[in-house]
C-alpha positions, 0 to 999 in steps of 0.5 A: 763161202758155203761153196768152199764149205762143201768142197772142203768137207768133201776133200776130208770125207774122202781122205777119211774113207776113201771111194765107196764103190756105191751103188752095190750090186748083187751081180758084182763080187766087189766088197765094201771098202769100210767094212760097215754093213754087208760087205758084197757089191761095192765097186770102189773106184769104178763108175762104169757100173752099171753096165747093162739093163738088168743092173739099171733096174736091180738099182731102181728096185734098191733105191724104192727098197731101201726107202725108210729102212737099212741097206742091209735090209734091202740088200737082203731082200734083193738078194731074196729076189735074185733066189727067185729069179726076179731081178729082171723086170718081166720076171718080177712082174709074173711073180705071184703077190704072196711070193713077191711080200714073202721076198721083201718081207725084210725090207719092211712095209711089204705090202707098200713096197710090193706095188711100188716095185710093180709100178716102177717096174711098169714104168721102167718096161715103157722107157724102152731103154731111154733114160727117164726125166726126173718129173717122169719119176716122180710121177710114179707111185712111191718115188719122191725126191730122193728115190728119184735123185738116186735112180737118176745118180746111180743108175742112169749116171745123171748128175743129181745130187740125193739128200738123205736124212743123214744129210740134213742131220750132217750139214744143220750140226755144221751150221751149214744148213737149217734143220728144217731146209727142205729138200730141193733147197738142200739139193739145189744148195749141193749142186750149185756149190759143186761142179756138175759130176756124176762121179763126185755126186756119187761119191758126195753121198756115200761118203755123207753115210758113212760119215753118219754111221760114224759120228751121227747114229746116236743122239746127241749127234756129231760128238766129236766130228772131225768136219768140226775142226776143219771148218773152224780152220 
């Protein structure tokens, strides 16, 4: 039941927003299909992305920079860092720690994020160009679950479904989780219920954003949410 559940609120999310073009990228000149947000680095429709090295790490660097804050926070700071030249890893690992909190500043907890950047830039110079295994990540200073989940998803093209706060807050209001199902249950729920591809994982949760920014930012949460009505259909 459930397993139709998913596959019906995903049909519904897209034909609301249509394809999110997700992970933006500051090298790309695509723009954001919904407008919310910046508008740079949105490649709707095409899963190719990314295409080499320095876009797999930009990804990994947002996923860490965007923990406990806005994308539009993050971004902002990656776009800081491309200013200095440092969206490559031997770049960044050579920038001067005041330099490297003065760039991410914006992205909040900079003294935090600046030695988890360093980290997982280390841990990304010793891949060697070979994709990590999840409990590699994990291993790493400052990434937990949906860090690693987005990493894998979005910038290695594995299929790992990320759970945010905006998916519990979505799925518990629908009675289709509990609001205090954990995170690997909620992933484990997504992924057993759906067809193990990257492109519709990358989809799922973009359009799960969106979706929040829309019906879930402000309290009491999902007045008036469409998915309501569709799965009393």
């Amino acid at each position: 039941m459930k397993a139709h559940q998913l596959i019906k609120i995903y049909k519904k999310l897209y034909h609301l927003y249509g394809p999110q073009g997700w992970w933006p990228l500051t090298s790309y000149e695509g723009t954001n299909p919904t407008k919310t947000g910046f508008v740079r680095g949105y490649h709707p429709g095409n899963y190719d992305l990314p295409e080499n090295r320095q876009q797999i790490y930009e990804i990994m660097l947002g996923a860490v920079l965007t923990q406990n804050t806005a994308w539009t926070s993050a971004e902002q700071a990656l776009i800081n860092l491309k200013k200095l030249n440092a969206l490559y890893p031997e770049k960044l690992l050579k920038l001067a720690d005041e330099d490297l909190k003065g760039a991410i500043r914006c992205a909040g907890f900079l003294n935090q994020k600046a030695v988890y950047l360093k980290e997982l830039t280390q841990f990304f110079i010793s891949l060697e160009g070979r994709t990590p295994e999840r409990k590699e990540l994990l291993a790493v200073k400052g990434v937990g679950n949906e860090t690693a989940d987005s990493i894998l998803l979005y910038a290695f093209k594995e299929p790992e479904f990320v759970v945010d706060a905006y998916t519990k807050r979505i799925f518990s209001h629908l009675d289709i989780v509990d609001g205090g199902t954990g995170y690997m249950e909620v992933k484990k729920l997504f992924e057993s219920s759906l067809p193990r591809n990257t492109a519709l994982y990358q989809e799922y949760h973009a359009l799960v954003v969106e979706h929040a920014k829309h019906y879930y930012n402000k309290k009491p949460y999902g007045v008036e949410d469409p998915l309501k009505k569709i799965l009393k259909g």
